[in-house]
N, C-alpha and C positions, 0 to 999 in steps of 0.2 A: 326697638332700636334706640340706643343712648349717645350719646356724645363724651369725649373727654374733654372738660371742663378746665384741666390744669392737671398739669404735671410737678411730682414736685418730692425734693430729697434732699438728706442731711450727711454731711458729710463725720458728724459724729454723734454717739447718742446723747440725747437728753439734752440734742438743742432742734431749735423749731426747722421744721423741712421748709426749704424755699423752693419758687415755681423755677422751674427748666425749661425754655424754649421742646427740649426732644429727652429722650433719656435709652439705653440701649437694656431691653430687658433680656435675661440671660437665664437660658433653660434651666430648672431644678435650683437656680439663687435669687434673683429678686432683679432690683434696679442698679444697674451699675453705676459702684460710686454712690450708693446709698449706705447708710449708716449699720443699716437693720438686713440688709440683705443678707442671705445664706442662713437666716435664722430661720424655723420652724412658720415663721409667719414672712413670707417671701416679699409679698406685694401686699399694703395695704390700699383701702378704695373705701370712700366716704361718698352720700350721694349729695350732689350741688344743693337737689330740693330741701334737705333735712340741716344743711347747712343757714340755708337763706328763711327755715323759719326759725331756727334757733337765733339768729339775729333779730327775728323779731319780736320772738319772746324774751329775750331778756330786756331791751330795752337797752341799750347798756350804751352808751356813746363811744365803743372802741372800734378799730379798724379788726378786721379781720382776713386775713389775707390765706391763700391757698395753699393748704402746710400746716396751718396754726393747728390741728387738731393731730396731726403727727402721719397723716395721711400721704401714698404714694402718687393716688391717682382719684383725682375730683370727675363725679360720674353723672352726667345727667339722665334723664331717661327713664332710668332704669331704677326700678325699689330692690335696691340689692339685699335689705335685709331681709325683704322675703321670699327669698331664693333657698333654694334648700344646700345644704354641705353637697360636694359633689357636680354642683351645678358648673357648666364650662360658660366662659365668655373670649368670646372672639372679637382680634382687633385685627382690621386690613385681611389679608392674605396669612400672613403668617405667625402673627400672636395668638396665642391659646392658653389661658387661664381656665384655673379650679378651684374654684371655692372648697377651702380647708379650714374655717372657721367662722361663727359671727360672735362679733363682741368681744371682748375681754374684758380681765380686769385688768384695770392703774392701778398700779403699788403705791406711783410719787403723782400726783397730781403737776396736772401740766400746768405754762403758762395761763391758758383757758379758762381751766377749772379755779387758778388763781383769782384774776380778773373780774371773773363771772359768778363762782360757787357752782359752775355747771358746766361739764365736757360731755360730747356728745357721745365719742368714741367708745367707748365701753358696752355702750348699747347700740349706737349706731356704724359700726366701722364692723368693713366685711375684710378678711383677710383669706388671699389665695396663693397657689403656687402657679409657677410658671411653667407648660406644659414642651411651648414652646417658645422660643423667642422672637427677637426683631426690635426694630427702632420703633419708639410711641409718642408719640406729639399730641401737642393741645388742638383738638378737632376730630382727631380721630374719630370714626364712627366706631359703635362696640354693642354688640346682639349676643343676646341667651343661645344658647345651643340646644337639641333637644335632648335631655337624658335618658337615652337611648342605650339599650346594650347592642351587641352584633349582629344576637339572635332579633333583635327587632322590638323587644320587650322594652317595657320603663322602668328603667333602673332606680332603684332604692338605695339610701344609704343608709348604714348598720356600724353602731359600737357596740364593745363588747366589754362588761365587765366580769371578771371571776372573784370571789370572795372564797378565802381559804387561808388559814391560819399557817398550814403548814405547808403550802406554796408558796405563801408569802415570807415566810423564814426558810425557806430553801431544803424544807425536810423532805419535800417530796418535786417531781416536776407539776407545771401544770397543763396535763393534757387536754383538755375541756376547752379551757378559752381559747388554744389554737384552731381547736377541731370544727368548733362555730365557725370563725372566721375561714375555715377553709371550706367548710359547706355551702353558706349565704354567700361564700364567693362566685363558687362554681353551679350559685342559681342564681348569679348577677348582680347580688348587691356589691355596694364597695366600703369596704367597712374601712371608715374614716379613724375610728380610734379603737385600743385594745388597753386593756390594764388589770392589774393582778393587785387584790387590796386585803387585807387583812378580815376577820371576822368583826370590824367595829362597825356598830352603825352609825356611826355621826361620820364617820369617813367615808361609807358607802353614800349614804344619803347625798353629802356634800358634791360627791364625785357625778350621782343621778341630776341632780340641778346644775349641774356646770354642764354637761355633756346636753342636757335638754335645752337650754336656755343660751347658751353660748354656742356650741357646735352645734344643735337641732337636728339628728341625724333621723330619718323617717322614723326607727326601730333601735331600742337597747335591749341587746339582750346579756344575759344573766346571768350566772350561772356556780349553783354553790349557794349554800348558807340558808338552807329553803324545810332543814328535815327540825326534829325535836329538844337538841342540844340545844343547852342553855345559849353557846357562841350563837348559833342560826337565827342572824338577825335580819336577812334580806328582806321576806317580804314587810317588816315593821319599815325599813328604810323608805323602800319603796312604795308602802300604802301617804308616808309622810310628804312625798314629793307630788300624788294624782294630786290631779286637778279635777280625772273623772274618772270612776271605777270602769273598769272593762273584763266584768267576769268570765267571760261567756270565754274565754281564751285559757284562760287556768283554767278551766273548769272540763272544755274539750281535751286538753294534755293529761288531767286527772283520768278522766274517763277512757282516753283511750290507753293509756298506761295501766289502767288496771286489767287489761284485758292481757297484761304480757306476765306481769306479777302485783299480787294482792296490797303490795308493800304499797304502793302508789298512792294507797288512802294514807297517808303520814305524811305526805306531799304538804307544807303550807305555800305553798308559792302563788303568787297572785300578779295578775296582770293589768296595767293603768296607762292613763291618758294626762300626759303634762303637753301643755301646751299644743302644738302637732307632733308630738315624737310619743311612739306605743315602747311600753315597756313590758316584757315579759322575760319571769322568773324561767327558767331551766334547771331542770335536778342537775348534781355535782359531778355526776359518772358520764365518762366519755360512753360508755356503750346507751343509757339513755341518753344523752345529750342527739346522739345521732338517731334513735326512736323516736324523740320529741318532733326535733326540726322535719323528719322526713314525712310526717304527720301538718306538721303546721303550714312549712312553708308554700305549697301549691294552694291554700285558702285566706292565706294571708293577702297578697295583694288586694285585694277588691278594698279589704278595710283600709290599707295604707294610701290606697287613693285617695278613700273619703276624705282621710286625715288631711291628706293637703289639698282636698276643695277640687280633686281632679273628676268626681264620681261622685253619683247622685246614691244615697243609703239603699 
């Protein structure tokens, strides 16, 4: 259980949000009367704690007031950054947020980062949508929800990248990266982010550490760019990004793929550990894409617990 700390909004961008007595949040836009509402990042939320040691490590003889980091809602309580994408937080009776991202990047550095040479925001600012709305005042109490699906299960969250030269120039559709998303849907994850990227690997790579590190989603999955062609650069992107190999994943998809067709040994796809988000490669063809996952997914969970500390190895 956490408390709101301050409330607080700007009535245009790229100046400092000041605190509001109350603020009316509004389903699927943000804070009404804020600057940044209706953007892709609805509601932002910084937590009090991570605020009050930053004032103590810099040292710095400034004021710092609630707002100063570009924040919507000042949180105590609660370690929002270790909350996973997907995670819901409840205020009162009728507020219902969804964490839809952690982190970002600053393009322009703020007053803060000015002042100090250090903003916290970028690493510490959790941004969510509004699921549902209502009035939020400074007090408010505000609790984790359980990530729960219908069926009763723990939901996971899943992005999805596709790698494909000629999806990506519009020479072909791309069937693949929907097909995921609509499989790991309808076995409960909620896949927070999708995108369609060229054969380059500095752009694949780039995309893997933004999605692990900013978004954090339990699982990325892949798909495309994994066979012998010189373009097939995924799993180099991706051996670039572990933090810890996790063979035993690629290696099960190989082996049981070969049991459907021989070609499967030409598979380079590899599967890795950044941070707490697993990544795994999937061949480029919608008809394996759907042979992989319905192989993977009922033995998956047990490891994505471990990932987040939910379950003992």
């Amino acid at each position: 259980m956490g408390k709101i700390m301050a409330v607080c909004a700007s009535e245009k961008k790229g100046t400092v949000k000041r605190e509001i007595e109350s603020g009316r949040l509004i389903e699927d836009f943000g804070l009404e009367n804020d600057a940044h509402a209706g953007s892709e990042r609805q509601v932002s939320l910084l937590s009090f704690e991570r605020v009050e040691e930053f004032k103590k490590r810099t040292g710095k003889e400034i004021v710092i007031e609630p707002g100063a980091f570009g924040e919507n809602l000042l949180v105590s309580g609660i370690d929002l950054v270790g909350l996973p994408v997907g995670t819901k937080l409840k205020v009162g009776d009728d507020i219902l947020l969804e964490i839809s991202q952690i982190g970002k990047v600053c393009h322009s550095g703020c007053e803060i980062a000015r002042r100090t040479g250090e903003c916290i925001m970028p690493k510490e600012g959790v941004f969510a949508r509004v699921i549902s709305g209502g009035t939020i005042r400074t007090g408010d109490l505000i609790h984790t929800e359980s990530a729960m699906t219908s069926a009763g299960k723990v939901r996971f969250t899943a992005a999805v990248i596709t790698s494909s030269d000629r999806a990506y120039n519009g020479e072909r559709e791309d069937s693949s990266g929907p097909l995921i998303k609509e499989i790991t849907e309808r076995s409960g994850y909620t896949v927070v982010e999708s995108c369609l990227l060229p054969d380059e690997e500095e752009e694949i790579y780039e995309e893997l550490v933004r999605l692990s590190d900013n978004v954090k989603p339990d699982v990325i999955f892949t798909t495309g760019g994994t066979g012998f062609s010189e373009r097939d650069r995924m799993p180099e992107a991706t051996m670039r990004v572990a933090d810890r190999n996790a063979p035993g994943i690629a290696e099960a998809i190989r082996a049981y793929s070969m049991q459907i067709t021989p070609r499967a040994m030409l598979s380079r796809a590899v599967s890795v550990i950044r941070g707490r988000t697993l990544i795994v490669n999937l061949p480029g063809s919608p008809k394996a894409v759907r042979e992989c996952l319905d192989f993977l997914l009922p033995g998956l969970e047990h490891g994505l617990l471990i990932l987040r500390g939910e379950a003992d190895g």
